[in-house]
C-alpha positions as CSV (number, residue, x, y, z in Angstrom):
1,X,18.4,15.3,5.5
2,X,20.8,18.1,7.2
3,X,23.3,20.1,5.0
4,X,25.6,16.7,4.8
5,X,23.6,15.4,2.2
6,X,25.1,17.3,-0.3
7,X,28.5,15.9,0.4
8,X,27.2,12.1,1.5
9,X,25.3,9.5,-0.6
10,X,23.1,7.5,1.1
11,X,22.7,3.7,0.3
12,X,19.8,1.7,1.4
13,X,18.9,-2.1,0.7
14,X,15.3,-3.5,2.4
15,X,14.9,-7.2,3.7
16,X,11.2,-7.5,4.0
17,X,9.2,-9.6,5.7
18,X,5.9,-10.6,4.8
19,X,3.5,-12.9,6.7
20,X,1.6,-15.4,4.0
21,X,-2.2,-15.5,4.5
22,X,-2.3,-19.6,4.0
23,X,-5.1,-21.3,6.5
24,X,-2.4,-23.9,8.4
25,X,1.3,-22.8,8.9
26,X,4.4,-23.8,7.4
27,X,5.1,-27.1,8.4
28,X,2.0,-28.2,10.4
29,X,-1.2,-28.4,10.6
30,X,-2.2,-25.5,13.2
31,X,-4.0,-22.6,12.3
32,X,-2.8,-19.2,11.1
33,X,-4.5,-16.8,12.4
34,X,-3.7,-13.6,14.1
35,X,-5.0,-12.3,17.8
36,X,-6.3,-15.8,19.4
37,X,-5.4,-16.5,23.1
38,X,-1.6,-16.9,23.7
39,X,-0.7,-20.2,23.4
40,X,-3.5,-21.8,21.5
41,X,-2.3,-21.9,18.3
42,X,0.5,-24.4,18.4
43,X,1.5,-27.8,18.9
44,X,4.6,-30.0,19.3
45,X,6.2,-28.9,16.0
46,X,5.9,-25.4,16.2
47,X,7.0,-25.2,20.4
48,X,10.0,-27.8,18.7
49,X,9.3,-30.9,20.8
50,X,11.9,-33.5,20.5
51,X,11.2,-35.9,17.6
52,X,9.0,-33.8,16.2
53,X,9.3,-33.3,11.8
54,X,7.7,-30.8,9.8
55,X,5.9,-31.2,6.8
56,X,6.3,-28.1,3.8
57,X,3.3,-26.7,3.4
58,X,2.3,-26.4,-0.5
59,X,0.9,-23.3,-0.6
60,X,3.7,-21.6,0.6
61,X,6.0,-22.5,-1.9
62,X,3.3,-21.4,-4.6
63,X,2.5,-18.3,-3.1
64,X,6.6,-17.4,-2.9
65,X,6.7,-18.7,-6.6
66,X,4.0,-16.3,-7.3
67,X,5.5,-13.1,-5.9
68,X,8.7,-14.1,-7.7
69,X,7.0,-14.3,-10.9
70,X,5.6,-10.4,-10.0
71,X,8.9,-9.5,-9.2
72,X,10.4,-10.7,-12.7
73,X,12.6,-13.3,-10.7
74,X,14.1,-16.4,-12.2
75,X,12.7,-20.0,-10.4
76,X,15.1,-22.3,-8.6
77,X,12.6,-25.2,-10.1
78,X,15.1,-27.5,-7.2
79,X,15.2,-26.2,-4.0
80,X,16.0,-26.9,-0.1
81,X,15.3,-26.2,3.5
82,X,18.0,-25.0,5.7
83,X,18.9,-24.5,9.3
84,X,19.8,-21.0,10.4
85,X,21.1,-21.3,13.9
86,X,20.6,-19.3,16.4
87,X,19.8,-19.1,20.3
88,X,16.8,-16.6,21.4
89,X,13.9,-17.4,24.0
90,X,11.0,-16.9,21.3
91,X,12.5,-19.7,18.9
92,X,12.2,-22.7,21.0
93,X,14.3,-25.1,18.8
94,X,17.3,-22.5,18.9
95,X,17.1,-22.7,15.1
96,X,14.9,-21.2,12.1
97,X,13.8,-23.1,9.0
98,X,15.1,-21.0,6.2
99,X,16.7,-21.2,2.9
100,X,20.3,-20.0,2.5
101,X,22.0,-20.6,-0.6
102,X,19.3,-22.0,-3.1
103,X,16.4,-19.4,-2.4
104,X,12.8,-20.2,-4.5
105,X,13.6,-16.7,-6.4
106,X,16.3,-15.2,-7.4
107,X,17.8,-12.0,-9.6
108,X,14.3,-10.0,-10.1
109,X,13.6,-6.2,-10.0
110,X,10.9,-3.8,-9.2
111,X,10.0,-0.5,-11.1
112,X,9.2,1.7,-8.3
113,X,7.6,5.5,-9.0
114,X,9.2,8.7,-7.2
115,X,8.5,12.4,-8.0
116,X,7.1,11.0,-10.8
117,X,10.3,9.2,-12.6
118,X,10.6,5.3,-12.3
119,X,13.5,4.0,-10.9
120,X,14.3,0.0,-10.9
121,X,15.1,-1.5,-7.8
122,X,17.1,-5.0,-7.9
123,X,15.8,-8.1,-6.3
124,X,18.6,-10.4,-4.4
125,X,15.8,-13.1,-3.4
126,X,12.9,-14.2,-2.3
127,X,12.8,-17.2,0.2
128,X,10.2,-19.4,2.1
129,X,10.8,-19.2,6.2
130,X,8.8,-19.7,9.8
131,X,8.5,-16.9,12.0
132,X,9.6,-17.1,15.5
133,X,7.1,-16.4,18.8
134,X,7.0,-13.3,20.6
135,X,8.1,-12.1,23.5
136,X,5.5,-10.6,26.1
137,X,6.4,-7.7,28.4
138,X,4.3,-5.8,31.2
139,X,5.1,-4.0,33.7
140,X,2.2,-5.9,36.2
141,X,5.0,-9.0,35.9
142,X,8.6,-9.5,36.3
143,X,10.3,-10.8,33.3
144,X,8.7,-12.0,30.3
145,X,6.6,-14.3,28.7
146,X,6.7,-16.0,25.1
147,X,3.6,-16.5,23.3
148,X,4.4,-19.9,20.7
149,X,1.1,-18.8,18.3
150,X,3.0,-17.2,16.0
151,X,5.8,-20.1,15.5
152,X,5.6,-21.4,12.2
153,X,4.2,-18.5,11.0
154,X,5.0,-18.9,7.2
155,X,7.2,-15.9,5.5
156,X,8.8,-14.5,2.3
157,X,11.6,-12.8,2.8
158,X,12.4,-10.3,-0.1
159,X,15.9,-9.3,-0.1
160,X,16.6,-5.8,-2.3
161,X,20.1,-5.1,-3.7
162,X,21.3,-1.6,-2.1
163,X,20.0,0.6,-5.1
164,X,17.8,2.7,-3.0
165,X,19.3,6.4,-2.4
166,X,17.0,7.9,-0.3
167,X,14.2,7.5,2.5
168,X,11.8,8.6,-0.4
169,X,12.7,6.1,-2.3
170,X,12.5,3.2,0.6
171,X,9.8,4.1,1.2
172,X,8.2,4.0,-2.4
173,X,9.7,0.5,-2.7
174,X,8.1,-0.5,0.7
175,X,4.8,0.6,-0.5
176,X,4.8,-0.6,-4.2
177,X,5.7,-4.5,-2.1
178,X,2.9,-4.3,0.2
179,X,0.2,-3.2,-3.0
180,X,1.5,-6.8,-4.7
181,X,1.2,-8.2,-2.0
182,X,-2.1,-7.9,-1.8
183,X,-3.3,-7.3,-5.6
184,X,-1.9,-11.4,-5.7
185,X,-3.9,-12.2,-2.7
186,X,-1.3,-13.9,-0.8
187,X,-0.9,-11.6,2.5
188,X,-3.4,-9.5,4.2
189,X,-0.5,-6.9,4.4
190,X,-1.7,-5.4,7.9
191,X,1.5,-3.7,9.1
192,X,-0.2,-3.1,12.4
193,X,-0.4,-6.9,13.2
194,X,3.0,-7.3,11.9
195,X,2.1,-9.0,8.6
196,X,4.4,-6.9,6.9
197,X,7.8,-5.4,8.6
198,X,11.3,-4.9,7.2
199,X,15.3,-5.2,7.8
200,X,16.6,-1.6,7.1
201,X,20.3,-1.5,5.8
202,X,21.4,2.1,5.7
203,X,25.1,3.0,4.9
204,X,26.8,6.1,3.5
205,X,29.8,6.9,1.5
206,X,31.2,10.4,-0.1
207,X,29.5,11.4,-3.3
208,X,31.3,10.3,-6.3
209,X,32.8,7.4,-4.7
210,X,32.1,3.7,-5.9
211,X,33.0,1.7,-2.9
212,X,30.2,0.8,0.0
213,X,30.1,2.7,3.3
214,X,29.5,0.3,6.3
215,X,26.7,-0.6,6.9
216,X,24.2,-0.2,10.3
217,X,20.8,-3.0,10.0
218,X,17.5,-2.1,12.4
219,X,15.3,-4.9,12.8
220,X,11.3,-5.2,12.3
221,X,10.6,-1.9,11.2
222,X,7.1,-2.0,10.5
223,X,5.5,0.8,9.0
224,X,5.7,3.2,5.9
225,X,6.6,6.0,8.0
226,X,8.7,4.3,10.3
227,X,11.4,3.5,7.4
228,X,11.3,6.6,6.3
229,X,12.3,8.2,9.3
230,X,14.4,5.3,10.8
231,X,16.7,6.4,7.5
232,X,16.6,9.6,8.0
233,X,17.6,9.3,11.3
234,X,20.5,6.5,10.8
235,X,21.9,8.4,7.5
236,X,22.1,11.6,9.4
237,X,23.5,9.7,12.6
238,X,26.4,8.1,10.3
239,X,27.2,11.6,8.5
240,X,27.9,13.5,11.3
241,X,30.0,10.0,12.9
242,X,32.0,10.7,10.1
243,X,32.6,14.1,10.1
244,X,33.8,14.4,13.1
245,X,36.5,11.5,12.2
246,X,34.8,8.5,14.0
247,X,34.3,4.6,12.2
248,X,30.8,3.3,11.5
249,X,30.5,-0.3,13.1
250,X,28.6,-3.1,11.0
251,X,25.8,-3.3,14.0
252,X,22.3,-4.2,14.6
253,X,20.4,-1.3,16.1
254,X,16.9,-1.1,17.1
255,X,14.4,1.5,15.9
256,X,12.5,3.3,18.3
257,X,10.1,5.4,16.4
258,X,7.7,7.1,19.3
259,X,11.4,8.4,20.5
260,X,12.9,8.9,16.8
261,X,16.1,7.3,17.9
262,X,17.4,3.7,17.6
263,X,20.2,2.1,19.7
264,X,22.8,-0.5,19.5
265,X,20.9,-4.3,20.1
266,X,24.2,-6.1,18.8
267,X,27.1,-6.5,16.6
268,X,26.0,-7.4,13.1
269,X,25.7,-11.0,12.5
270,X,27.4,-12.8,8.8
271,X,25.7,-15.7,7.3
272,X,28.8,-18.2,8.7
273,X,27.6,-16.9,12.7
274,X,24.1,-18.9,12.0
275,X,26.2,-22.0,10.8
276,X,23.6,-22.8,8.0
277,X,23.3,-26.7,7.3
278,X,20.6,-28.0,5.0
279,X,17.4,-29.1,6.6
280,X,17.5,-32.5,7.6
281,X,13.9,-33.6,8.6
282,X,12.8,-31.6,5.0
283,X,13.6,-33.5,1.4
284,X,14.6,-31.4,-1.8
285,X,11.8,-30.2,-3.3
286,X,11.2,-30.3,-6.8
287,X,8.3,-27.9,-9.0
288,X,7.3,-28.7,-12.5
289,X,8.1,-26.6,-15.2
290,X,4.5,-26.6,-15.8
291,X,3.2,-25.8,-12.7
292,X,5.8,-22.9,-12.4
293,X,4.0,-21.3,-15.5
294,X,0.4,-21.9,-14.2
295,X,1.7,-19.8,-11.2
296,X,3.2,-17.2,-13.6
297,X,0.2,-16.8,-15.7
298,X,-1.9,-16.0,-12.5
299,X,-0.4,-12.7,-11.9
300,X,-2.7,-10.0,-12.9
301,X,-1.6,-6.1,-14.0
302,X,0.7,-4.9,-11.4
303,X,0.1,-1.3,-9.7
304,X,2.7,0.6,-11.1
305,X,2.2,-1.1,-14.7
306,X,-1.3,-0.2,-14.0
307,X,-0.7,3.5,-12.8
308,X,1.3,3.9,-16.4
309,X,-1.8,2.4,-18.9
310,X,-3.5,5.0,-16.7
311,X,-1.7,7.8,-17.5
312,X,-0.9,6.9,-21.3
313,X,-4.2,5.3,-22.0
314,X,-6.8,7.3,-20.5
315,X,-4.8,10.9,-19.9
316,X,-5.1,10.4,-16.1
317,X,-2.8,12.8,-14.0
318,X,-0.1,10.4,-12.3
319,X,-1.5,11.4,-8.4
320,X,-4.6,10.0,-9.5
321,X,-3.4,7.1,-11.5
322,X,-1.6,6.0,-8.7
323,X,-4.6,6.2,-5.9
324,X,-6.6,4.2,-8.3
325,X,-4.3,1.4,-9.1
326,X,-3.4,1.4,-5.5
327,X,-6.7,-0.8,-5.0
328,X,-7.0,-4.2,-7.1
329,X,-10.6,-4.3,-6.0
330,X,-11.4,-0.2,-7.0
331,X,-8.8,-0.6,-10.4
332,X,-10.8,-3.7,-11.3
333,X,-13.8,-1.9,-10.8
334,X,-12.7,1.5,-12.9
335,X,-11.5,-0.6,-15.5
336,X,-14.9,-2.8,-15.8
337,X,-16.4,1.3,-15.9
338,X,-14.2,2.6,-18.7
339,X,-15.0,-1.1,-20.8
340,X,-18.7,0.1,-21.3
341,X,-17.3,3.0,-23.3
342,X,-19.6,5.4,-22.3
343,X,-18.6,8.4,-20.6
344,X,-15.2,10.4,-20.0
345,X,-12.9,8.3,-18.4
346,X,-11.5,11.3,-16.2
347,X,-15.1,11.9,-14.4
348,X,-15.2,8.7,-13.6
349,X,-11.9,8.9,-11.9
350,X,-12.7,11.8,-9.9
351,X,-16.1,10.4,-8.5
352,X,-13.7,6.8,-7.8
353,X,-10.9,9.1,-5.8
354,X,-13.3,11.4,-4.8
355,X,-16.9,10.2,-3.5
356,X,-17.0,6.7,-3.8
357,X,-13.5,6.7,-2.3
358,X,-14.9,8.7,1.0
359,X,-18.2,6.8,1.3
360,X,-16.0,3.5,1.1
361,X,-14.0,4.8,3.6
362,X,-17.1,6.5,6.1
363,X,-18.0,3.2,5.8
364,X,-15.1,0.6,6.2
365,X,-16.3,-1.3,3.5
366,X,-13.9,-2.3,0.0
367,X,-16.4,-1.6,-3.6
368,X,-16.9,-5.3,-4.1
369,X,-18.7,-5.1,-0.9
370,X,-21.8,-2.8,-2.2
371,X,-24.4,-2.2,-4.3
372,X,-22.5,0.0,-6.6
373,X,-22.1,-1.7,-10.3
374,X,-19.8,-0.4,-12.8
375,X,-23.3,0.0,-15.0
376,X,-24.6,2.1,-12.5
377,X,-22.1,4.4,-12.0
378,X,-21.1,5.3,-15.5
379,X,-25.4,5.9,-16.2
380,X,-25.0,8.3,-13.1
381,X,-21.8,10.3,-14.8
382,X,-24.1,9.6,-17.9
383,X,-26.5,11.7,-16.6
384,X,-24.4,14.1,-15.6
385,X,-22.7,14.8,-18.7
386,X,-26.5,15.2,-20.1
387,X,-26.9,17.4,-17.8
388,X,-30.3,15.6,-16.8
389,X,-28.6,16.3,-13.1
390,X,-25.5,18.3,-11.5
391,X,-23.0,17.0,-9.5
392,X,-24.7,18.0,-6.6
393,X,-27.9,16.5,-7.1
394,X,-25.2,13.2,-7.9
395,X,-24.2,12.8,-4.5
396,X,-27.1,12.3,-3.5
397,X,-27.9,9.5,-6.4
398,X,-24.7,8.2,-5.2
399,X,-25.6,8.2,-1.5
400,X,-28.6,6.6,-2.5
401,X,-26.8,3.8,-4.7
402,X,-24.5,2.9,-1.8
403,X,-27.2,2.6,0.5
404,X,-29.8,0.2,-1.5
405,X,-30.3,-1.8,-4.6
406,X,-31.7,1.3,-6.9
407,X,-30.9,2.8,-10.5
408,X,-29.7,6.1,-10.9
409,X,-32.6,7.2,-13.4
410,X,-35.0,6.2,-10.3
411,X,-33.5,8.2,-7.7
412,X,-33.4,11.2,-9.9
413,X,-37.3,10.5,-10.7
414,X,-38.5,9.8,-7.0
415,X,-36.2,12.7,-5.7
416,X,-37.1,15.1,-8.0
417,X,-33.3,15.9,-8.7
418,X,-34.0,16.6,-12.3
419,X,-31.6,19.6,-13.5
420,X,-33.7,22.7,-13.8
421,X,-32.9,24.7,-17.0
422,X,-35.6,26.8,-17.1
423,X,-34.7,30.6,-17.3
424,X,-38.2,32.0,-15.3
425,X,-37.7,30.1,-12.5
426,X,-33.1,30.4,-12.3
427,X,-33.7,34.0,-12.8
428,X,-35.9,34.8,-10.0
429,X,-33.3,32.8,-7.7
430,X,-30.4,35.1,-9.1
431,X,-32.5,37.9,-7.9
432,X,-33.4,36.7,-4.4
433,X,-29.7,35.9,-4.1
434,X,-28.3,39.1,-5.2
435,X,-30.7,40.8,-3.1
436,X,-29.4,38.8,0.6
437,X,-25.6,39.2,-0.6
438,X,-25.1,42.8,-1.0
439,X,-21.6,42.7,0.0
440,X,-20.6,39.9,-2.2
441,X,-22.0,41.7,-5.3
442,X,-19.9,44.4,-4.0
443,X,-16.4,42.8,-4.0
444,X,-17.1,41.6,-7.1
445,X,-17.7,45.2,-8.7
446,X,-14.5,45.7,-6.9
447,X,-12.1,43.2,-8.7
448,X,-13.0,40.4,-6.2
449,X,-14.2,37.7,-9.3
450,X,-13.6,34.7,-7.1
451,X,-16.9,35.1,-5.4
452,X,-19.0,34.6,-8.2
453,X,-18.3,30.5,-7.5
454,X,-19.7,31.7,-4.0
455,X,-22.7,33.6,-5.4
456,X,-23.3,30.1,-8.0
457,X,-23.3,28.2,-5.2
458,X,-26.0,30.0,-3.1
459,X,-28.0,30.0,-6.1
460,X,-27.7,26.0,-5.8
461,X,-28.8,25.7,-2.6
462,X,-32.0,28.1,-3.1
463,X,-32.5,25.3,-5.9
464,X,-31.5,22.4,-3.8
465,X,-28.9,21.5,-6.0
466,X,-31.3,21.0,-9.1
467,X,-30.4,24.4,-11.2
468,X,-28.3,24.3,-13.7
469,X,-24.8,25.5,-12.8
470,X,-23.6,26.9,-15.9
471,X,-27.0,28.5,-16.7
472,X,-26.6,30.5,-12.8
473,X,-23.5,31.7,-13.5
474,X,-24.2,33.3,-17.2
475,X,-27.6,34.9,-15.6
476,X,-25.2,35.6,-12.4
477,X,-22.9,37.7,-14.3
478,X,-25.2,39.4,-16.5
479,X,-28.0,41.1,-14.0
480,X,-24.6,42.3,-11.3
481,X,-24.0,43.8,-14.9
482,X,-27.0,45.7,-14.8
483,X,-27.1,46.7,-11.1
């Protein structure tokens, strides 16, 4: 932010959009699936053929219920369909199928971390609604093309109240949705298909004051970057509008992040401009209290939730809380680790975050996709904390654990990466090493200490990673002692 942060406050409110991962779409039977050949994924109700009528598709409404329920919101058990009119080339029946004034979820909230305080965002809504198609450009044709696949498309909408006051914390909030999205299962949450992408609502107003600036909205922002520097940009553009005397107008402006500039589309739109009527061809529909509380008792530990056990429970530092409890699959997994009770709970965190983390990754592969175990993991920190092996020798176990269906006690045997305490044999290596690193030994006679982690680790590799580390440095220290 530029120097006029310090006189402005900067208000921000998110609409996110969020593509449900159900197998048909919202009201028909056509699949719903991303990247197929234009065209082919629709039919009569989704292109909005005359005398055409949709049918609600269950699982939406039960997956909406279920992100209410992780959002703390209170369930409209009774609920409707609505018409939100409005004429664009990609929405064939010039209206949506929305919800207006009796969303699925209402009056929720979200603890959100920044900088290491929690700060509670407020949840307008949540509501059930079809996506529109898409427009195709290219420069090898005049004009464009729609595409209809993506028609019908089901969506939540989660609506924030504007308690956001920075970019940081946007972006937080952005994040910590997308992470429940996915820990409940119900959207693959790949911003780089679109399955996630949000409304951004940016206004400012003079510190101190109570009253709401005006507000600017940019449309399908849709990454964790983008929104952070689509606010920065905005809040800094409606600053300086201000300072030099000028209004803000209540516009939609579009977002162009590979430029880091956005433009005016159109003049902000109210609700009574899409002259909302309930849905005709759609009844009322009605959920049982019972099945309401099925849906709520479904909904595991929640990331930040988790990220605080973490740090309370176990002692974790909150960076590494957070990485871990960013994953429901690697959580899941520490968690099943720390249950068998039978090694420090912080080295198992640093080989999750660290190694297995950066294999998983090498290899594009999620935990519950390996032959890792939670047993065999914990017997390899085991072993460690024995020290049968060192941590170098336990990459290589690990490699070797990743790679087939093997114990860690076996690798160590058939490798030979059994720890090597023996003074005879370290000693000589201490020797050999001191003898090829003259001018290591000799910044360390002359105050230069930190090389003696450089001087450990040579020793290791003479060993091949079998001697043990605190053994070297002991013998280390005492023969440049002699010398």
């Amino acid at each position: 932010m530029s120097a006029l942060s310090e006189k402005y406050e900067v208000i921000v409110g998110l609409e996110i959009h969020a593509e449900l991962s159900t197998k048909t779409k919202i009201f028909c039977g056509c699949k719903n699936a991303f990247g197929a050949e234009v065209n082919t994924l629709c039919c009569p109700v989704c292109m909005g053929m005359p005398g055409t009528l949709p049918v609600l598709n269950r699982q939406v409404v039960d997956y909406a219920v279920t992100m209410g329920h992780a959002l703390g919101c209170s369930i409209n058990r009774v609920s409707k369909n609505d018409r939100k009119n409005y004429y664009y080339p990609d929405l064939p029946k010039a209206y949506q199928i929305s919800q207006f004034d009796v969303p699925l979820c209402e009056n929720g909230s979200l603890d959100i971390l920044v900088n290491g305080e929690v700060k509670r965002i407020g949840i307008t809504r949540i509501h059930i609604e079809e996506d529109a198609g898409k427009l195709i450009h290219d420069d090898s044709f005049a004009g464009s093309l729609v595409d209809f696949n993506r028609c019908g498309v089901p969506l939540i909408e989660i609506v924030s109240e504007p308690d956001m006051r920075s970019a940081e914390e946007a972006k937080a909030y952005m994040e910590a949705i997308t992470n429940i999205l996915l820990y409940l299962g119900i959207s693959d949450a790949k911003m780089q298909e679109g399955s996630v992408r949000a409304d951004v609502n940016v206004s400012v107003r003079p510190k101190g004051s109570t009253e709401f600036g005006t507000r600017t909205e940019m449309k399908n922002v849709n990454s964790f970057g983008a929104v952070y520097r689509a606010i920065q940009y905005e809040a800094n553009r409606q600053m300086e509008e201000l300072e030099k005397g000028g209004v803000i107008e209540q516009e939609t402006r579009r977002w162009d992040d590979a430029k880091g500039v956005n433009f005016v589309l159109r003049t902000k739109e109210d609700a009574q401009d899409y002259r909302y009527f309930p849905e005709p061809d759609l009844l009322t529909f009605v959920l049982s209290e019972e099945h309401v509380q099925k849906l709520k008792d479904s909904v595991p530990e929640l990331p930040v939730a988790k990220t605080l056990r973490y740090v309370k429970e176990f002692g974790l530092n909150q960076a590494d809380a957070e990485l871990l409890a960013s994953s429901k699959q690697r959580s899941a997994f520490f968690d099943a680790c720390v249950s068998l009770g039978r090694c420090d709970k912080k080295a198992l965190s640093n080989w999750m975050i660290g190694d297995v983390a950066r294999i998983l990754n090498e290899r594009r592969s999620e935990i519950d996709e390996t032959f890792l175990t939670p047993e065999k993991l914990t017997a390899m920190v085991e072993l460690i904390e024995n020290k049968t092996i060192s941590n170098t020798a336990a990459k290589t176990v690990l490699e070797e654990m990743f790679a087939r269906d093997c114990q860690p006690g076996d690798v160590v045997k058939e490798k030979g990466l059994a720890q090597v305490s023996d003074t005879a044999a370290l000693g000589a290596i201490v020797k050999e090493v001191l003898a090829a690193q003259t001018k290591a030994v000799e910044d360390y006679k002359n105050g230069k200490t930190n090389v003696l982690g450089f001087l450990v680790g040579q020793c290791m590799k003479a060993s091949k990673g079998q001697g043990n580390p605190a053994i070297l440095r002991e013998m280390m220290e005492q023969e440049i002692a002699k010398l």
